[in-house]
N, C-alpha and C positions, 0 to 999 in steps of 0.2 A: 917794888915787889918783883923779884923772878921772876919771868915765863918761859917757857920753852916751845921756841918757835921754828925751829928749824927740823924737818923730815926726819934726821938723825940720832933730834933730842928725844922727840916723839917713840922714834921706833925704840929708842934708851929706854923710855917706862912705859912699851908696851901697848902703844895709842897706835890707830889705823887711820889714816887720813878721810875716811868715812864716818869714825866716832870722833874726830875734831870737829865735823860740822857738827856733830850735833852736841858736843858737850859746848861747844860756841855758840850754837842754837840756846840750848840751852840755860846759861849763865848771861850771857849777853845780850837778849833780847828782852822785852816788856812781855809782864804776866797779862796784858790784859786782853791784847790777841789769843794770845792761847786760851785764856780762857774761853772766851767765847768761841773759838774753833769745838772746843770739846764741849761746849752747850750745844752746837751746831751739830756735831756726833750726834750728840743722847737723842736729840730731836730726830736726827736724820732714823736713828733707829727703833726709837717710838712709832715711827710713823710706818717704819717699813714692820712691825712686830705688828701695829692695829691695821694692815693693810694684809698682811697673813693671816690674820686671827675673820676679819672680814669677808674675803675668800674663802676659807673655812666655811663660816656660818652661811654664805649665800649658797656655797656647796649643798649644804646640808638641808638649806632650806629649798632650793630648787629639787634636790632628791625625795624628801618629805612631800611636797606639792604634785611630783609624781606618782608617787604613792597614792596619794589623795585621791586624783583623778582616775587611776587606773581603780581605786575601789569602787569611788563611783559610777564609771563603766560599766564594772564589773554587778554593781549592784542595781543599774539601771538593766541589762539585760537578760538577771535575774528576774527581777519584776516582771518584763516584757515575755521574759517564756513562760511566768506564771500566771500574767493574765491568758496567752494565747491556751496554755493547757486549762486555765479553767472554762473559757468559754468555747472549746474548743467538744469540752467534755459535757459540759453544763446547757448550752444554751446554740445546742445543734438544731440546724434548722432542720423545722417541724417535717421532715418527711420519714417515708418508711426504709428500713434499711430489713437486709435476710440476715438473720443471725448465723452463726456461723455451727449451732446445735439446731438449728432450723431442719425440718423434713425437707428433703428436696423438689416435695411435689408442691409444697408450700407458693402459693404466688403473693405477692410485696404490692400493694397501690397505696397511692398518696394516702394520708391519713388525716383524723378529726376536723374536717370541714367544717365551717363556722358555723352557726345560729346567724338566719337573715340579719338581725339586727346589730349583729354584735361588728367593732372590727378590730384587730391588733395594731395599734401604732401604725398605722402606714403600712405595715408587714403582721398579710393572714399567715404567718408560719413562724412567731414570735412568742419566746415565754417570756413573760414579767417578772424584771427584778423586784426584789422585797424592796421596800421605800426605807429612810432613815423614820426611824421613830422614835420621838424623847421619851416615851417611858417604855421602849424597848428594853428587857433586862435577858441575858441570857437562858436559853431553854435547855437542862442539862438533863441528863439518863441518869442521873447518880443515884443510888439505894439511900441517900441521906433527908431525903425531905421529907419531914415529919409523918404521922400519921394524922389525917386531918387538920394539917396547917391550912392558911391560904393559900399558899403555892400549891397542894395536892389536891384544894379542892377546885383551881382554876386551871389545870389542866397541866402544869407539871410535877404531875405525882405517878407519870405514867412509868415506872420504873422496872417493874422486873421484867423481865426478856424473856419469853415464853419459845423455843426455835420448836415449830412443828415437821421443818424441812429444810435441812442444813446446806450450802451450796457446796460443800466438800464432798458430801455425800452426792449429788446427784451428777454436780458437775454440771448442772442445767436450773431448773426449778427451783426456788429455795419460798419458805411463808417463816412467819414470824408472827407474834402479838407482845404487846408493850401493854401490861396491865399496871389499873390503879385499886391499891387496898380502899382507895378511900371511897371513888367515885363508883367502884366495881364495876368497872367496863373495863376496855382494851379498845386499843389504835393497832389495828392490825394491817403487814403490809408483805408484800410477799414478789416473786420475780418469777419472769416468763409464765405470764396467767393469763390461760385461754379464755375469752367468753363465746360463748355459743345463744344469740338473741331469739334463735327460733327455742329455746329449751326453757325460757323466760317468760310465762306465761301472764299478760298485763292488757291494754292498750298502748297504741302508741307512742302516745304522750307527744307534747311539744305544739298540739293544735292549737288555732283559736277556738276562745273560750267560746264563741256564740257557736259554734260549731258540732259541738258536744253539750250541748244544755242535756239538762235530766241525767248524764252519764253516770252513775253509780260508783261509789270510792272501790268497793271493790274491785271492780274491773282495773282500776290506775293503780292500785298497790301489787307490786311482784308475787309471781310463786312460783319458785324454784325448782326444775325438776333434778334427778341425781345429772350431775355432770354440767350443766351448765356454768358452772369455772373448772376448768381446771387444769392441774400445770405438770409441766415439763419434767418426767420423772428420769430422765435422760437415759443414757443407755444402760446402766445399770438397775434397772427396777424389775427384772427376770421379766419382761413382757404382761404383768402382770397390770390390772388398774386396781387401783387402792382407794379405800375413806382416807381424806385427809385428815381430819378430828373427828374424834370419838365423841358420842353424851358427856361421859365426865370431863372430858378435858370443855367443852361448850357450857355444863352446867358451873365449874369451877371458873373461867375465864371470859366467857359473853354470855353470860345470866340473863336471863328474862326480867327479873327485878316484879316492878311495876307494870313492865309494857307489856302489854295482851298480844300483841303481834312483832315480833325483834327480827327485822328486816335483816338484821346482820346476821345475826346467828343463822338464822336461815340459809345467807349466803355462803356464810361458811360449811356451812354442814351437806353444803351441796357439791361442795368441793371435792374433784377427783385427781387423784395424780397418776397420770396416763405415762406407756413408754414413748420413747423417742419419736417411735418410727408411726406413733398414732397422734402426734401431738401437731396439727396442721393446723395454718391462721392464711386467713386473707389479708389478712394486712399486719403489720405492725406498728404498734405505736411506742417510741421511743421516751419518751418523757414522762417520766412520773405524771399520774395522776387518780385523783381521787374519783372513786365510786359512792354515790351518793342517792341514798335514799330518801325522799320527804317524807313527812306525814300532811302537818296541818298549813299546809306551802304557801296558803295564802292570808294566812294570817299572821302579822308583821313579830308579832313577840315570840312566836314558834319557829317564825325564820330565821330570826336571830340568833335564836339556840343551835338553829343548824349550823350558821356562818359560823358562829362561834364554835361549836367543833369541826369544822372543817380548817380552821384556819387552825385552831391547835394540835390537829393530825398532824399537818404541814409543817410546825413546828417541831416535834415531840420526832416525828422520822429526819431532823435536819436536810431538809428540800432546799436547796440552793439556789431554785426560783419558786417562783409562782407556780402550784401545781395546774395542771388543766383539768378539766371539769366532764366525768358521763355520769346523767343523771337514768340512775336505775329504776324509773319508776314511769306510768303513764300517765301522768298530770298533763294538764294542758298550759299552755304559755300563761306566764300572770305577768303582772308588773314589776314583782319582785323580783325577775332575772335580770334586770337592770344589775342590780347592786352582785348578783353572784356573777356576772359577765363583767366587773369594775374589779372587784374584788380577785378574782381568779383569772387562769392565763386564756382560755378558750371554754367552750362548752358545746356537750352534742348530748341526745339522746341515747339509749340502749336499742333501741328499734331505729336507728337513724342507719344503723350499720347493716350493711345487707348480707354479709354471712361472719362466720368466727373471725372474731380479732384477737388479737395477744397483745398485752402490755409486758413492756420491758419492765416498768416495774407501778404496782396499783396498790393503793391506799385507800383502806375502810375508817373511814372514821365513824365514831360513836354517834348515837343517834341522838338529837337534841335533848330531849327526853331523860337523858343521862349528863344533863350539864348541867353545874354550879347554880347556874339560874334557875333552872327549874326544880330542882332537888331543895334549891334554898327554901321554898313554897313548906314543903315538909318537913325540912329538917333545919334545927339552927346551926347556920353558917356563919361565924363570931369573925368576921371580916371587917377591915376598917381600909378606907382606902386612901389609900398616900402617894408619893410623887415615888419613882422611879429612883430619882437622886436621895432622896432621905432614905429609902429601903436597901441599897446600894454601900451605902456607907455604915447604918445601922440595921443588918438585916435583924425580919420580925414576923413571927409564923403567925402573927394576930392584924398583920397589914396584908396588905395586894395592890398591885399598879398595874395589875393584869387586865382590868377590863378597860382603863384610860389605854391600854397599850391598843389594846383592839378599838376602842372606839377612833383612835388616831389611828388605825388601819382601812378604817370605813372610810376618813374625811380623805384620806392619801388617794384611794383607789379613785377618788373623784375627782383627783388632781388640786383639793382643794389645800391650805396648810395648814400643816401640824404644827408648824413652831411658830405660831401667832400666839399673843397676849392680851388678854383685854385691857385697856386705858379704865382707871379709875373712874373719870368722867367722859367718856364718850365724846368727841366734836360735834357728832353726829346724833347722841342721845341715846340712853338705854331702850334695846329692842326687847319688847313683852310680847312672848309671841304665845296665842290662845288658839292649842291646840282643838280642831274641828271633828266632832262626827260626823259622816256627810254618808247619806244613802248609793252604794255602787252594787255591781254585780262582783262578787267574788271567786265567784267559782259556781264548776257547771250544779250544785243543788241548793245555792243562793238564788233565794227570792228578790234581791238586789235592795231589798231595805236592811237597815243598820241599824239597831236595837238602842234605844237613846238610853245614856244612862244618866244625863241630865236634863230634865224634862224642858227646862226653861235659859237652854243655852242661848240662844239669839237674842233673851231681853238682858243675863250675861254680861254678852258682850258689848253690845249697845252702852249698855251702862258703863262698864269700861271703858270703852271708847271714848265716852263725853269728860270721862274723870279725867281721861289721860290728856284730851286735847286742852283741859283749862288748868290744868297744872303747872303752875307758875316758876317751882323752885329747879325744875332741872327739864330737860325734853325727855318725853316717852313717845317711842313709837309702837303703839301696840299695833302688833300683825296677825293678819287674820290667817291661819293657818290650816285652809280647805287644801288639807295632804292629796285626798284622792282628785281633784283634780293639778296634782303637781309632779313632776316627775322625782325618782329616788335623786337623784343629786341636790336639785330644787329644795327638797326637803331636809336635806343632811345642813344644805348651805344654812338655810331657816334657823336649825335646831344651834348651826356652830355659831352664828351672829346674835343669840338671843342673851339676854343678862338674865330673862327672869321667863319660866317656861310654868304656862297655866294648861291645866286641862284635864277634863274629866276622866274618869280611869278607862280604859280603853287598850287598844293594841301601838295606840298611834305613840303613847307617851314612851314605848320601847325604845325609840330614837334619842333617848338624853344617854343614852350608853356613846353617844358619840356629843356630848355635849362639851364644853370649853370647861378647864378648872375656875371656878369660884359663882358657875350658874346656880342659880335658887331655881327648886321646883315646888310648886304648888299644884297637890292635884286636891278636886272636888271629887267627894267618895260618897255614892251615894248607899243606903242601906243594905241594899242588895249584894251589893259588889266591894265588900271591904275584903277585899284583897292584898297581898305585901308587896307586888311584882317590884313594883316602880320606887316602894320607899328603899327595899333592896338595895337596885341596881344604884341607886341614889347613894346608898351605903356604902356599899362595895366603891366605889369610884370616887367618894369624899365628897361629897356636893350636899350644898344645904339643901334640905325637904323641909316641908309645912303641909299638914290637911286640912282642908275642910269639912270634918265628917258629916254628912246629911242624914236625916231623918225622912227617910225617903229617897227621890230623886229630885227636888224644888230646891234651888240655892236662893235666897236672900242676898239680893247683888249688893247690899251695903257691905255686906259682911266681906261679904269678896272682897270688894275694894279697901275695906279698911283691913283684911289681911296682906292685900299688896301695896297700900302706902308703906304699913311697916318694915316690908321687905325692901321697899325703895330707899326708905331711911338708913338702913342698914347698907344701902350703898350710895349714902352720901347723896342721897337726890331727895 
């Protein structure tokens, strides 16, 4: 075969001694190196494409993670200036500050000094956060809840917005009322309001009881002379002092109703709005709080009505703590401040203050009298009481979880828990706790005996006692439950630890409004006293009830006992 191998031949057809090697490369070498050279390529530049693409993505994902962090950051010191502004705004310590619409001749001293007994966490100049509560449900302003639902008749139906004095308008002073169509009252609450205690015409209030024996109610109930509140009508009010609310607007919105003496209305209708330059306080008190009238203070189920509108003021105005507490009336010290010193942030009397104070901002709530519970007495209230989480997901204007909400408001303030469960079977055995009438002094025109309304309580419980102790199928501990010798926490604890709560109708069995879901009550009614209070509040709150109606006041302790075996059976004991 021909070749052409010489320089000459080459440059003859055009070949460079460059493309000799490689068409020699070429033709005269083995295909099997080269291949794998050019597998060795593809490889080399797989790796270097998934080593770019890699780069790439760690890129991206190192940028991303930046991102990440810098939200976080960003949303951690978010949070951190909105707690500093809330508590900053919310939960100032308790002293007095000079407003900045303040008279100049105005003087500022410390303000709401405690009650001897009382103390604030560690800290006298402390308001209390609201606790978690499980059947906590939102409290809204809206126009939409029903006309005599649950919800309007438990205390959020306080709806239409009544402004008697706008803060645009004065640039100082501003009042308000939040009426309810159903319960026809108003939570009324109002800014820079002066009280004047010498213009308050009362006793004291805040003594001990033995100290005031024979004292007369009237003397401790208020009467109001013109001016003793009134507020800040700032510089614009032509120098002029003014009625804050008229008859109609009082007869329309804080009605007398029922009640022979309407502590509120009074106070409102004594209300003045003074100018600038006449509007002087000895002190200032900065923190919301509630003015509060008693009536029947030392009787447990009137109390209650109070707590219970006082804590739905508190609500119904969105208060961001715990309000604090001036009781406007001259009652003397009872036992029941226990629970409104647990319950709220502080407490002082009206006569405790020794000349005008001003509140930045004061809240009237309705008077018991005007609550659910007691109106229930009169009128049918078609309430079913259910959980929190079922009304929640299936709202229902024929349910309420509003009094479980409050009764877990009671057990909180005692630091006791709200999110406990009862066990089926107890380790420890079902507590039967038989509530006690017991003889005290109540107040200064108690003769200090207690009106039995069962004649033959102590043979009762005796008999109870011996059933429980030889009851073979499961343990009972029946507890003897002499309330007035026990303090308000003592007895809250009682009420939350019991499976099955006994006792003649009384004020005492008011305290199952803080009872645990799935407690049985049994009260013994005797003929005199067949009242609804307790089967009620038993209602409203979902809880089994059982009577014993008496013919008279003599209970037949068989009969007792074979209606609490049954109740026992029913829970598996």
């Amino acid at each position: 075969m021909w070749s052409c191998t010489t320089n000459s031949c080459q440059a003859a057809i055009g070949l460079s001694p460059r493309l000799k090697i490689k068409r020699k490369t070429q033709f005269t070498s083995s295909p099997v190196p080269y291949l794998e050279r050019e597998k060795e390529k593809q490889k080399t530049r797989l790796l270097q494409r998934d080593q770019r693409g890699w780069e790439r993505e760690s890129s991206m994902m190192i940028r991303r993670n930046l991102w990440l962090v810098k939200i976080l950051v960003f949303l951690f010191a978010l949070n951190s200036l909105s707690f500093y502004f809330y508590f900053s705004s919310n939960s100032k310590p308790f002293t007095s500050h000079q407003s900045h619409y303040q008279n100049p001749q105005s003087v500022t001293v410390n303000r709401l000094p405690l009650t001897e007994n009382h103390r604030f966490q560690n800290h006298p100049r402390y308001s209390k956060p609201w606790p978690i509560l499980p059947s906590y449900l939102p409290w809204s302003q809206t126009p939409d809840v029903p006309f005599r639902s649950c919800e309007a008749y438990f205390g959020n139906g306080f709806t239409r917005r009544v402004d008697l004095l706008r803060p645009e308008k004065t640039h100082a002073g501003w009042f308000r009322c939040w009426f309810s169509e159903t319960l026809r009252s108003s939570v009324c609450e109002g800014g820079s309001v002066r009280m004047a205690p010498e213009r308050i015409r009362m006793s004291a209030g805040g003594e001990s009881l033995e100290e005031v024996i024979g004292r007369k109610e009237e003397e401790e109930l208020p009467v109001f002379e013109d001016g003793a509140f009134e507020i800040d009508g700032g510089a614009g009010s032509d120098g002029e002092t003014s009625r804050l609310a008229t008859q109609d607007f009082l007869n329309e919105y804080v009605p007398e109703g029922e009640v022979s003496r309407h502590t509120m209305r009074q106070l409102i209708g004594s209300v003045r709005v003074v100018p600038a330059d006449k509007f002087e306080c000895h002190e200032w008190v900065e923190e919301p709080t509630l003015l509060i009238t008693r009536f029947e203070y030392a009787n447990l189920f009137h109390t209650v009505t109070d707590w219970y509108s006082a804590y739905v003021a508190s609500r119904v105005t969105g208060l961001p703590n715990r309000p604090h507490l001036v009781f406007v009336d001259g009652h003397c010290s009872a036992p029941l401040e226990e629970t409104w010193n647990a319950l709220f942030s502080s407490l002082r009397y009206a006569k405790n203050f020794t000349g005008p104070v001003c509140f930045r901002h004061a809240i009237l709530s309705p008077l018991g009298y005007e609550t659910a519970m007691f109106k229930g007495l009169t009128e049918e209230i078609n309430c079913n009481g259910a959980s929190a989480q079922d009304l929640w997901q299936n709202p229902d204007d024929h349910r309420t979880a509003r009094l479980s909400e409050f009764g877990e408001m009671v057990r909180a303030a005692f630091g006791l828990p709200v999110h406990k469960h009862r066990a089926e079977k107890p380790v420890s055995g079902h507590n039967v706790l038989f509530v006690r009438r017991e003889d005290y002094l109540a107040h200064p025109r108690h003769g200090g005996k207690v009106e039995s309304r069962l004649s033959n309580e102590e043979e009762v419980f005796n008999f109870l006692k011996s059933w429980a102790s030889n009851h073979k199928d499961c343990k009972i501990n029946l507890v003897n439950g002499l309330f007035a010798h026990m303090s308000m926490k003592e007895q809250v604890r009682a009420i939350q630890d019991a499976s099955v709560i006994i006792g003649a109708h009384g004020a005492g069995l008011t305290h199952i409004v803080s009872a645990m879901p799935k407690t049985v009550i049994l009260e013994i009614i005797s003929s005199q006293y067949r009242r609804p209070h307790f089967a009620l509040i038993a209602h409203w709150k979902g809880l089994e009830y059982h009577a014993i109606n008496l013919d008279g006041s003599y209970a037949n302790p068989p009969t007792v006992v074979d209606k609490l075996r049954m109740i026992m059976r029913s829970l598996r004991c």
